[in-house]
DRENBA-862735 format. One record per atom (N, C-alpha, C): x, y, z. Coordinates in steps of 0.05 Angstrom, whole numbers, padded with zeros to 5 digits, always signed. Example, Ala and Ser with C-alpha at 12.3 -4.5 7.8 and 13.67 -1.06 7.14 Angstrom:
2
+00264-00114+00156+00246-00090+00156+00264-00066+00156+00257-00045+00142+00273-00021+00143+00258+00001+00157
//
This chain:
380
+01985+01755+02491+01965+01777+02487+01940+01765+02474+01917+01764+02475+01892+01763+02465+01881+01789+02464+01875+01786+02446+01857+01806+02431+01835+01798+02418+01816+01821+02419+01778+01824+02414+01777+01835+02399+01767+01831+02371+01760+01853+02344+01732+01855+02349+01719+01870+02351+01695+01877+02349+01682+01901+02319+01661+01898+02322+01646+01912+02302+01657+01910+02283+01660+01890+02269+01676+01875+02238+01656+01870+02221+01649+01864+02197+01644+01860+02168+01659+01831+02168+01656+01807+02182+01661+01789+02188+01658+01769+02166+01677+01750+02139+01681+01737+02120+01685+01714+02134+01660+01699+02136+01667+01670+02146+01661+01653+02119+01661+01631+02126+01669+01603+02095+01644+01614+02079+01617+01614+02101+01595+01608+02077+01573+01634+02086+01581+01647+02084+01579+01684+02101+01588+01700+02107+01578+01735+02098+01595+01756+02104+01570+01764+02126+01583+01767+02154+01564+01776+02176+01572+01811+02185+01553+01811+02187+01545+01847+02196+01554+01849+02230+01579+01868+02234+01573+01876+02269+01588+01842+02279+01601+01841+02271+01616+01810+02283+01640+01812+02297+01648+01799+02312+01677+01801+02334+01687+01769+02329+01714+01772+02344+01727+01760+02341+01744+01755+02367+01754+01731+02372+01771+01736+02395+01799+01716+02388+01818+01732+02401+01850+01719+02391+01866+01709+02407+01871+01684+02412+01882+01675+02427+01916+01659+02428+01934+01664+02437+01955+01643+02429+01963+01638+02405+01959+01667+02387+01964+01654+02358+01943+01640+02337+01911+01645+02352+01890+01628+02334+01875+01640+02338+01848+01634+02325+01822+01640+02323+01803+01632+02351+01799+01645+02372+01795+01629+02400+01762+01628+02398+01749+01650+02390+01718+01652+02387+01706+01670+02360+01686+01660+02355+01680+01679+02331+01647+01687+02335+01646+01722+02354+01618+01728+02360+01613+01714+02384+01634+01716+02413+01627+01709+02432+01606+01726+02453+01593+01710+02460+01567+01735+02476+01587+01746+02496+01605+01739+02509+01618+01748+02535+01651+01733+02529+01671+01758+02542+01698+01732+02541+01708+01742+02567+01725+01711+02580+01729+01718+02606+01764+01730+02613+01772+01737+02633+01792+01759+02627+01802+01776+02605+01824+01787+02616+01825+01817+02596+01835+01807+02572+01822+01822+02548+01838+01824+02522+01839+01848+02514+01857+01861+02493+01859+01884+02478+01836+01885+02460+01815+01912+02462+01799+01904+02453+01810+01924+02426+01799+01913+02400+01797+01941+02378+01775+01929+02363+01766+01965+02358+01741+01961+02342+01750+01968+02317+01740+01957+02297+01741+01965+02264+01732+01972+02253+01704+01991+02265+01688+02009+02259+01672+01997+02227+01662+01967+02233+01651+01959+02203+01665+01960+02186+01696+01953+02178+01720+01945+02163+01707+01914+02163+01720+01903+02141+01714+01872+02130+01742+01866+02141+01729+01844+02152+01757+01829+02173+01759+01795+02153+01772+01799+02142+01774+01770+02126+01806+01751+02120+01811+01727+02128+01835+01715+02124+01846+01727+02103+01879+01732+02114+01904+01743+02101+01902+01723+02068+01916+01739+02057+01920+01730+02030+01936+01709+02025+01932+01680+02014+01948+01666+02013+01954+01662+01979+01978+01675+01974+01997+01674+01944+02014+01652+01939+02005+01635+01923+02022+01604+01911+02038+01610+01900+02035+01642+01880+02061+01643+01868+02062+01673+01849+02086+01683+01868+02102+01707+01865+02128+01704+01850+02136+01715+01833+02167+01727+01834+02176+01746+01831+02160+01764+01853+02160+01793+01854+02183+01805+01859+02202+01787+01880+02226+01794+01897+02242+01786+01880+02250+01775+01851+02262+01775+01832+02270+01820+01827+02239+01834+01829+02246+01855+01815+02256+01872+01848+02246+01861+01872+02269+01876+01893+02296+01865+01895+02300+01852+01881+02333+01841+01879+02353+01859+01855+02331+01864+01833+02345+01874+01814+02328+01885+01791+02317+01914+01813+02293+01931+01809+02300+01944+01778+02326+01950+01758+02323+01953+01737+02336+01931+01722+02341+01927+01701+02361+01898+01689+02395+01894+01692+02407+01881+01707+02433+01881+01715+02444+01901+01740+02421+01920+01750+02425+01931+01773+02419+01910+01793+02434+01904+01807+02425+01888+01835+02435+01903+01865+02415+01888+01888+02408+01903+01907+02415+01881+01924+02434+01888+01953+02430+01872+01966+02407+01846+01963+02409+01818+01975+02390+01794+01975+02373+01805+02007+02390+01811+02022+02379+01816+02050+02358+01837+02045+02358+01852+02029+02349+01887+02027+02322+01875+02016+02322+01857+01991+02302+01848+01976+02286+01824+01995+02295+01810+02009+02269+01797+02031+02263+01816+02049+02272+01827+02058+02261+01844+02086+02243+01869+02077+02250+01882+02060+02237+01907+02045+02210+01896+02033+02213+01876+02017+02204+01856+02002+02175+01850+02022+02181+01844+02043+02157+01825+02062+02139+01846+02072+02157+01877+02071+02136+01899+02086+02115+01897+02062+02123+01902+02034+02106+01905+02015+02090+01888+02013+02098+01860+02017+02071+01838+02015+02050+01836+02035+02057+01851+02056+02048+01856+02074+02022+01873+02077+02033+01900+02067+02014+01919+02060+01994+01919+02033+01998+01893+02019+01980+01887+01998+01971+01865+02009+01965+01860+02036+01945+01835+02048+01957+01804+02054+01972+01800+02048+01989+01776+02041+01998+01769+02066+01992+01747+02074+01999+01733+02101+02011+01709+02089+02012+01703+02074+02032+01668+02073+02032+01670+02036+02056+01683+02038+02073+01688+02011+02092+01664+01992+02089+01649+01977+02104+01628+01965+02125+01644+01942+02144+01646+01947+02156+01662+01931+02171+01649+01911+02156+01645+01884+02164+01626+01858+02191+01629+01855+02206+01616+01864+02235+01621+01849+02242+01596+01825+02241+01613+01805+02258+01592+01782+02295+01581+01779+02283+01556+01783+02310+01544+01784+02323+01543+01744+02323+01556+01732+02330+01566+01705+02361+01548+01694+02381+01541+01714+02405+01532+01693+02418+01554+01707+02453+01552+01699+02472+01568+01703+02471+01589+01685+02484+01607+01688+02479+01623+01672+02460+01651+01668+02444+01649+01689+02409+01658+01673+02413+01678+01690+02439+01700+01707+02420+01720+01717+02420+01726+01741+02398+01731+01752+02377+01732+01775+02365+01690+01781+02365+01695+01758+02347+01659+01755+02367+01639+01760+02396+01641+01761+02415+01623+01763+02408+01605+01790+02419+01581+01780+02410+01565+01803+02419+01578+01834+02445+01574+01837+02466+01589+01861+02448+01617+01866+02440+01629+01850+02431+01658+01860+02402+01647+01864+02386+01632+01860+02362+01627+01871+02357+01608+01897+02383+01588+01904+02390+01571+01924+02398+01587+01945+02408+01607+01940+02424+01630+01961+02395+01645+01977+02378+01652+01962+02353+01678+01963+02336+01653+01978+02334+01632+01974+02317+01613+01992+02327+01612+02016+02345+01606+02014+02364+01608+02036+02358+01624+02068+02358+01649+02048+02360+01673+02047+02337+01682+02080+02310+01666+02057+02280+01679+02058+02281+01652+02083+02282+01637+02085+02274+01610+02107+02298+01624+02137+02326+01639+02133+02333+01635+02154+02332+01668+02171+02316+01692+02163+02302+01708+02161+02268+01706+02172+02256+01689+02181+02236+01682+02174+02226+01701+02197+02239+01693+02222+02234+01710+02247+02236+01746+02238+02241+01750+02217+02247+01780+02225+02227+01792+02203+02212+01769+02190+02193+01785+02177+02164+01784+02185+02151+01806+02176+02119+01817+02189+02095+01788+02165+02106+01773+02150+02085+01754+02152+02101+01723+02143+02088+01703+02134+02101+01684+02133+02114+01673+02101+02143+01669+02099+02153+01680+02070+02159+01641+02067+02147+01634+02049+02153+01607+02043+02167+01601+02012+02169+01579+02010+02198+01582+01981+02174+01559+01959+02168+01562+01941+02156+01549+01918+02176+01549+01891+02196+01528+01888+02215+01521+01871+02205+01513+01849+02218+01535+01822+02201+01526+01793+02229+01513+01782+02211+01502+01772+02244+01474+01753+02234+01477+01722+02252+01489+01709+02253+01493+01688+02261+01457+01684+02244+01448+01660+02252+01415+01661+02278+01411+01637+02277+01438+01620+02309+01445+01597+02331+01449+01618+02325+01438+01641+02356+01449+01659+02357+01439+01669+02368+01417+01670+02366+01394+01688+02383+01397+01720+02400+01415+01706+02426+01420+01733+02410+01438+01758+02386+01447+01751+02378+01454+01774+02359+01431+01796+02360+01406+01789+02345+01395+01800+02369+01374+01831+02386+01384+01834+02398+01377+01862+02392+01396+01879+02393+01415+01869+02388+01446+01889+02358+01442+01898+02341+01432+01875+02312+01434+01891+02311+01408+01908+02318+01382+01901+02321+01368+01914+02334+01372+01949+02358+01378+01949+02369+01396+01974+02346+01410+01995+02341+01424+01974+02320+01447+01986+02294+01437+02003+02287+01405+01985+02263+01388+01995+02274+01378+02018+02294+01371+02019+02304+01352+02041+02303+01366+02063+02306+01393+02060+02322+01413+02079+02287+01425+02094+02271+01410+02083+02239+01427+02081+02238+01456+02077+02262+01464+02063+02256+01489+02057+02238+01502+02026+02236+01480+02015+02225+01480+01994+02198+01465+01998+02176+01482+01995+02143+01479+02003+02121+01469+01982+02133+01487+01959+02112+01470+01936+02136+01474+01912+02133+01460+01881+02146+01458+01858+02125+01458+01849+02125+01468+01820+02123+01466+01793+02143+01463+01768+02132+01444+01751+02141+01444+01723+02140+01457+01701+02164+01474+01697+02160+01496+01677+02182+01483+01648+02171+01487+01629+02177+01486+01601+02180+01501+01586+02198+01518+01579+02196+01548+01568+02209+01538+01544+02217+01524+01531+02223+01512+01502+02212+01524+01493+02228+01536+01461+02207+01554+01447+02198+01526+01428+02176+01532+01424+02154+01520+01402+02130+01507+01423+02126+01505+01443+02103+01496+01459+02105+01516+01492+02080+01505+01496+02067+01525+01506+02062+01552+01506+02072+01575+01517+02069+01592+01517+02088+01610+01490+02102+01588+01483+02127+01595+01460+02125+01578+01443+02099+01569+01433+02094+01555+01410+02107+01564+01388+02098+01605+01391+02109+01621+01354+02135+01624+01377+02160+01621+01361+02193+01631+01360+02193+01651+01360+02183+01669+01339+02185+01698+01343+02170+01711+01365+02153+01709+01381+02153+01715+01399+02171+01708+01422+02189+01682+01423+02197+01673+01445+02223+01689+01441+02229+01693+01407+02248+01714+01412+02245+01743+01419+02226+01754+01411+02216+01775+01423+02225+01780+01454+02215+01756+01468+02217+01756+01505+02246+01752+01505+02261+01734+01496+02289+01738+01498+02308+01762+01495+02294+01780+01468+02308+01807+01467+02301+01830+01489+02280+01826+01501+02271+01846+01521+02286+01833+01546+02287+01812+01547+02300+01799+01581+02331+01804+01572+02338+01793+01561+02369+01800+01558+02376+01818+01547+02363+01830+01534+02382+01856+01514+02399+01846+01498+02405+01820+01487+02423+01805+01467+02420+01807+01445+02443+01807+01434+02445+01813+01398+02431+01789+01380+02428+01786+01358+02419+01776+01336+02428+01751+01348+02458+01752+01335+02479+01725+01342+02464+01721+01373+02470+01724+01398+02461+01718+01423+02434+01709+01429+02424+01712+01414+02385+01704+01415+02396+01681+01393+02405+01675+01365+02404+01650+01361+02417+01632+01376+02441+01627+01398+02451+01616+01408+02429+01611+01438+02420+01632+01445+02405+01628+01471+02381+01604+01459+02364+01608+01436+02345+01587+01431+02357+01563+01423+02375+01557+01408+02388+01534+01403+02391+01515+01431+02405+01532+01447+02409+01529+01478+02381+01521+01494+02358+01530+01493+02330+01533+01508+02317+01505+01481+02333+01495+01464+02317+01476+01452+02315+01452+01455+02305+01438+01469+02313+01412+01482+02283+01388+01475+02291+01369+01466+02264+01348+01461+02246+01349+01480+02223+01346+01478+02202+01340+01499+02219+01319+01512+02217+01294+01500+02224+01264+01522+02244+01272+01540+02257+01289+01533+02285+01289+01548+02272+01317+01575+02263+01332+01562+02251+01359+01588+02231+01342+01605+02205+01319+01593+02184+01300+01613+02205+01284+01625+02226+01280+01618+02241+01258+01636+02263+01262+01663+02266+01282+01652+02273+01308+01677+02251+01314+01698+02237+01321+01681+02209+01335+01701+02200+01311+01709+02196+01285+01701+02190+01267+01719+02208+01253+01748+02226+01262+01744+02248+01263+01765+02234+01276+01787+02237+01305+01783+02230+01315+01807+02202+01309+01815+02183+01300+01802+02154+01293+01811+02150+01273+01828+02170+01252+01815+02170+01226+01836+02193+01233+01871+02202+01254+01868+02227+01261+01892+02202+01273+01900+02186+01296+01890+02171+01312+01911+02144+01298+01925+02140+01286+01907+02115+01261+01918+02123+01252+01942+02145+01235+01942+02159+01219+01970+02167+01233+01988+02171+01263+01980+02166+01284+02004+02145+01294+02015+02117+01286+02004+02093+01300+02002+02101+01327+01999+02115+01338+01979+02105+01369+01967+02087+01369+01948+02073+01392+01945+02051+01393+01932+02069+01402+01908+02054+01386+01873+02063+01402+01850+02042+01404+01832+02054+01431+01815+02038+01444+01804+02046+01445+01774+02028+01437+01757+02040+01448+01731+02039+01479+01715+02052+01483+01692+02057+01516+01690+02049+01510+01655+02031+01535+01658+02025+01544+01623+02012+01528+01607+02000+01498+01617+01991+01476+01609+01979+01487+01581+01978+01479+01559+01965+01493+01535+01945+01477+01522+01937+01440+01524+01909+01440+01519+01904+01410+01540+01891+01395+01526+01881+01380+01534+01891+01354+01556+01909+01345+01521+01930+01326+01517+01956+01336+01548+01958+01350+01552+01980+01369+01569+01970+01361+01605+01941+01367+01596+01936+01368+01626+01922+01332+01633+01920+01325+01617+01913+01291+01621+01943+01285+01626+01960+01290+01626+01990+01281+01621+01997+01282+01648+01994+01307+01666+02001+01317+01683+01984+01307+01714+01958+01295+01696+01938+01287+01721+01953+01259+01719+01959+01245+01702+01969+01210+01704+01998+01223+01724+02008+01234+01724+02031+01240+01734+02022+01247+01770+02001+01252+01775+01995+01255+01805+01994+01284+01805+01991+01307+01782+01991+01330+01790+01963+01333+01796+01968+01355+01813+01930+01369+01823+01935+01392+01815+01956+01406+01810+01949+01442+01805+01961+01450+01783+01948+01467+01769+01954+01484+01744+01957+01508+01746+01975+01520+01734+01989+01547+01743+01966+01560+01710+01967+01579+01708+01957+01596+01690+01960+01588+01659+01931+01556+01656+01922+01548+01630+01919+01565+01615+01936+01557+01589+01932+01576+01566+01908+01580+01550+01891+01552+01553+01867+01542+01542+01847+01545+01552+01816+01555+01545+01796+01536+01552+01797+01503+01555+01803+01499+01534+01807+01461+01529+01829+01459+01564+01844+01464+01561+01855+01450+01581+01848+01465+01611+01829+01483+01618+01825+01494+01635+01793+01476+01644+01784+01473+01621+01762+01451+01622+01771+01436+01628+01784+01415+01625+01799+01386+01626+01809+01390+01658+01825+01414+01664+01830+01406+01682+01816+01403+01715+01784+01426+01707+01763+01418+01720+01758+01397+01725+01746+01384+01699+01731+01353+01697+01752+01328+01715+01778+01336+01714+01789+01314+01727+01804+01325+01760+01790+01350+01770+01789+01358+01794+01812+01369+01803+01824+01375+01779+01860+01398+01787+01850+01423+01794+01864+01430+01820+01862+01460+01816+01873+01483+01800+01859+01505+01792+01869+01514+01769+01874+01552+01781+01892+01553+01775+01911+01574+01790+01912+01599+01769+01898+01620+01767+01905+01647+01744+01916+01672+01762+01924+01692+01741+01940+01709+01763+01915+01732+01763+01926+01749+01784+01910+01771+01795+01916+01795+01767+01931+01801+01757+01941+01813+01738+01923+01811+01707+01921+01794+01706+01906+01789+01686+01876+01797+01686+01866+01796+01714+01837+01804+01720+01841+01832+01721+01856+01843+01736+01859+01876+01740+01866+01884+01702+01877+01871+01697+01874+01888+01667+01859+01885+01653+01850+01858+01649+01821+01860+01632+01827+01829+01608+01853+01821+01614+01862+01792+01604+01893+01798+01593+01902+01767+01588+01931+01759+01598+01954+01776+01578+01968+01790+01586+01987+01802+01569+02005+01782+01555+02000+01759+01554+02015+01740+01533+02001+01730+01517+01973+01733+01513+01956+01731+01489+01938+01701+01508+01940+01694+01533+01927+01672+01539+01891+01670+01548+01886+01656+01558+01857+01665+01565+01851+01681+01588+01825+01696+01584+01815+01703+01610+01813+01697+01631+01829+01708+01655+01813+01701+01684+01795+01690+01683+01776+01727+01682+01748+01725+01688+01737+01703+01678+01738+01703+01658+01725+01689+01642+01730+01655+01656+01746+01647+01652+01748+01616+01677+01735+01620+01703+01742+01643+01724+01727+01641+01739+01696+01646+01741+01688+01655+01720+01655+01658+01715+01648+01628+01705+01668+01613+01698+01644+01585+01688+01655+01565+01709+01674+01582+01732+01675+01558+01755+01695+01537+01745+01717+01548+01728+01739+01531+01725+01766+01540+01731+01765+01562+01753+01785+01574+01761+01777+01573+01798+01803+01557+01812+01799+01555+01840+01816+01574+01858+01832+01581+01843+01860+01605+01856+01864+01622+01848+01868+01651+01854+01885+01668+01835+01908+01679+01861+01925+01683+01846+01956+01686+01855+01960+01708+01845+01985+01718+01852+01993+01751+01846+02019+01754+01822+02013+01734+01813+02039+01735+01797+02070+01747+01796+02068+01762+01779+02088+01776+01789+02083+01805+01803+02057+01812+01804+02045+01845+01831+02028+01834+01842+02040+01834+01870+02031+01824+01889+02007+01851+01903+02013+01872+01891+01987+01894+01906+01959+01883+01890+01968+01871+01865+01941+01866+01850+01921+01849+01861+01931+01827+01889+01915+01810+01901+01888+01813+01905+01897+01834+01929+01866+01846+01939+01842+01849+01918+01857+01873+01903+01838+01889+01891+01828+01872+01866+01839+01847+01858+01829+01829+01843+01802+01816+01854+01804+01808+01882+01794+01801+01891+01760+01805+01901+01769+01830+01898+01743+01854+01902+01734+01847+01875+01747+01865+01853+01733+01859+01829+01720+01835+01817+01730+01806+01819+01705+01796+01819+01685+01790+01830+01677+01795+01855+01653+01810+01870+01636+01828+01844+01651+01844+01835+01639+01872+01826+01635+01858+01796+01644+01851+01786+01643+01835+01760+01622+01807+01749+01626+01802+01772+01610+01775+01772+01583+01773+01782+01578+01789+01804+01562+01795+01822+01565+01769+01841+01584+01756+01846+01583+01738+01870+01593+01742+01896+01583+01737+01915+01581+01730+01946+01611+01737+01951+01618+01755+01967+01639+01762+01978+01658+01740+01992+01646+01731+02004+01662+01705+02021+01657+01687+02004+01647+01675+01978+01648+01664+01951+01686+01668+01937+01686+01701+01936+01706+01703+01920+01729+01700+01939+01728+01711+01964+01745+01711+01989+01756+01680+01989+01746+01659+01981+01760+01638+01981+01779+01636+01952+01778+01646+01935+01790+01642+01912+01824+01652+01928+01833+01672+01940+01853+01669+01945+01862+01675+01978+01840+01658+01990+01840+01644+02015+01841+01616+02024+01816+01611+02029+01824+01581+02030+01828+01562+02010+01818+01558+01981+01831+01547+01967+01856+01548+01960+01870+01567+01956+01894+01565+01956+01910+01554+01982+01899+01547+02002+01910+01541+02025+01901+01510+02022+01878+01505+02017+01881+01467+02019+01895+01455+01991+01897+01480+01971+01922+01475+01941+01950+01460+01953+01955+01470+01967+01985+01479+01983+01983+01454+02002+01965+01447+02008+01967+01440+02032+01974+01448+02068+01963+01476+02061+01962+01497+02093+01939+01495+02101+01931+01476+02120+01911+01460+02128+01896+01487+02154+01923+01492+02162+01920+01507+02193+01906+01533+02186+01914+01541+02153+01903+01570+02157+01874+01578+02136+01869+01601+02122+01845+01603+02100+01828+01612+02112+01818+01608+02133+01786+01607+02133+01786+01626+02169+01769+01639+02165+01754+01644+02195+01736+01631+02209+01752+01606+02222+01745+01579+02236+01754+01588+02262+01744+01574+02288+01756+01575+02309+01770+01550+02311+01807+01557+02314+01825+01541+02323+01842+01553+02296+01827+01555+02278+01855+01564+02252+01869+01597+02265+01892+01597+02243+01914+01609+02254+01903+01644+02246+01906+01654+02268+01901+01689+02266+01917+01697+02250+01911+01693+02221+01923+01709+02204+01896+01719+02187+01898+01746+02186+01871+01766+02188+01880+01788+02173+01865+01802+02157+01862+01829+02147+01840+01835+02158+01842+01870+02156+01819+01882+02157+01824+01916+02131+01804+01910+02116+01800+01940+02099+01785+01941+02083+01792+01972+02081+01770+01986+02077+01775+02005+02051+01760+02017+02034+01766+02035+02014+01768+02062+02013+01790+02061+01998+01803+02099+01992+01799+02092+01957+01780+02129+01951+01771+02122+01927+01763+02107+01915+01745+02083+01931+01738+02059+01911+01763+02038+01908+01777+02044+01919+01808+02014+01921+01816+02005+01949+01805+01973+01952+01812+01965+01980+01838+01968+01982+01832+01981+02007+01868+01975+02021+01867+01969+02046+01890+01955+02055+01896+01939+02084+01893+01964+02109+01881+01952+02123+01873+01976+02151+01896+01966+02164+01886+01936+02175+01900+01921+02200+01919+01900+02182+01930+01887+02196+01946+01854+02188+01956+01842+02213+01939+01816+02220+01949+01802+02238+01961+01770+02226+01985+01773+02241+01996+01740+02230+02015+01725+02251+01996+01709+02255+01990+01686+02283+01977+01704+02302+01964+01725+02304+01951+01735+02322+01965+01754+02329+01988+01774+02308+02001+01791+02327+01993+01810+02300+01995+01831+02326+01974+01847+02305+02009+01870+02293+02019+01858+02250+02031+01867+02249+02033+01890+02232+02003+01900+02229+02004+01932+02216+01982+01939+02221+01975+01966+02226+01965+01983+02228+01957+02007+02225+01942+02020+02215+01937+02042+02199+01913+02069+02218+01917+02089+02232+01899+02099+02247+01882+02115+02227
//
């Protein structure tokens, strides 16, 4: 099937064009604003809707809460990818990395076995869902026992990108204890006694968590997966991480290290969540604020994946910058982050994965969704 978009609000790399078409071919981008095309295609008009590349998300663990939508309620795994992909769907999202934390035995939802299973899950499923669901494996580096499973997972190429996560209380994001206990009493619901045994348990030396985590950096390297570091908190953290061959930073806690990690050309990854509210509900820095001095290259959906879009819009509206400016923050940069070479951008030959929308009340929402060129939602 080929298909003709016409009369589009057209988001190319270095331009938003007025009255622009498009033509689809085989799964790609075949012309962009052809004067004439030769045999039949399906034509649809978009009546001046902004037609701009699908949303590409480095990192979700949204399908954590369709697995086990209140605490210890769980839901079918099948129910939570498939249900799961309509929703990412209808929040714009064409190539979804769905963070799963590899946490240790024990943890849950987060258990290794229950996160090895849900990958599983999401890679052999792939055909039956409306966009493309890829696996981004977090390695807690206090748990060492999850690092065969990600390893597995690399071998198996089902595992696309890693990051290094450190949730030790006293650094990074759990520098103060009492907050880290705080997050422990709300995630588990555990008693006095059970929160001192869980942090005793979560307390592990740096040398011994970097020496773990350097494990998997040197396995994912020799795979070429891309890795990313998580929560980086200043300077010292992210110079650490660049000698190590990292390029990406998941949501710096710092200026200092959000700077740093500019100056030495990491990409720096914040969530959509944090911009839609107005800054980070863990006391960390601003979005906005990084992406206004041009030290923020990605934003991701964290854990609400509807927040994408409309993040996206907003800094347009906030910043006052160039639509296809912001349109790359979680388009094609996040796609050459990753290393998804094929998709991002409205190029001819890249892959027809396409939104089109428009606003109700002042909030973008998805008209169309095409992914590889098949057109898989629609809205009359």
């Amino acid at each position: 099937m080929r298909s003709y978009l016409t009369h589009a609000t057209l988001v190319l790399p270095d331009q938003t064009l007025r009255d622009g078409a498009l033509l689809l071919e085989e799964g790609r981008i075949a012309a962009i604003c052809p004067e004439t095309i030769q045999g039949h295609a399906q034509e649809i008009s978009l009546e001046g809707d902004v037609l701009m590349p699908g949303l590409i998300d480095l990192h979700s663990d949204a399908i954590e809460r369709e697995m086990e939508p209140r605490n210890n309620v769980r839901l079918p795994n099948l129910h939570a990818v498939l249900q799961g992909d309509r929703k990412w769907a209808l929040a714009g999202i064409t190539t979804m990395l769905h963070a799963l934390t590899f946490a240790g035995e024990d943890r849950g939802r987060r258990s290794n076995s229950v996160m090895e299973e849900l990958a599983r899950l999401i890679h052999a499923h792939a055909d039956d869902c409306l966009i493309e669901n890829l696996i981004h494996c977090r390695f807690e580096m206090i748990a060492p026992d999850g690092l065969p499973y990600i390893k597995k997972l690399i071998d198996e190429h089902i595992c696309r990108m890693v990051s290094l996560n450190n949730h030790s209380p006293g650094q990074g994001y759990f520098r103060d204890i009492e907050r880290y206990r705080r997050y422990l009493k709300n995630t588990f619901h555990a008693s006095e006694e059970e929160l001192d045994r869980l942090i005793a348990e979560q307390t592990v030396p740096d040398e011994v968590a970097e020496r773990n985590g350097q494990e998997l950096v040197d396995y994912a390297q020799q795979a070429d997966v891309p890795i990313a570091s998580h929560d980086d908190e200043d300077r010292a953290k992210i110079e650490r991480r660049h000698a190590q061959g990292i390029r990406l930073t998941e949501f710096p806690i710092s200026l200092e290290a959000a700077r740093t990690a500019h100056e030495l050309g990491v990409h720096t990854i914040v969530g959509a969540p944090n911009l839609i509210r107005g800054g980070s509900h863990a006391g960390g820095v601003s979005a906005l604020d990084l992406i206004a001095e041009g030290l923020a290259s990605c934003i991701c959906s964290d854990y609400a994946p509807s927040t994408l879009l409309p993040a996206t819009l907003l800094v347009v509206e906030k910043l006052d910058m160039p639509l296809h400016d912001a349109v790359r923050l979680t388009t094609a940069n996040p796609a050459q982050a990753a290393r998804l070479y094929d998709r991002g951008e409205i190029r001819v030959g890249q892959r027809a994965d396409l939104i089109s929308i428009r606003k109700y009340s002042d909030m973008p929402m998805v008209h169309h969704l095409w992914s590889r060129g098949r057109l898989s939602l629609r809205f009359c």
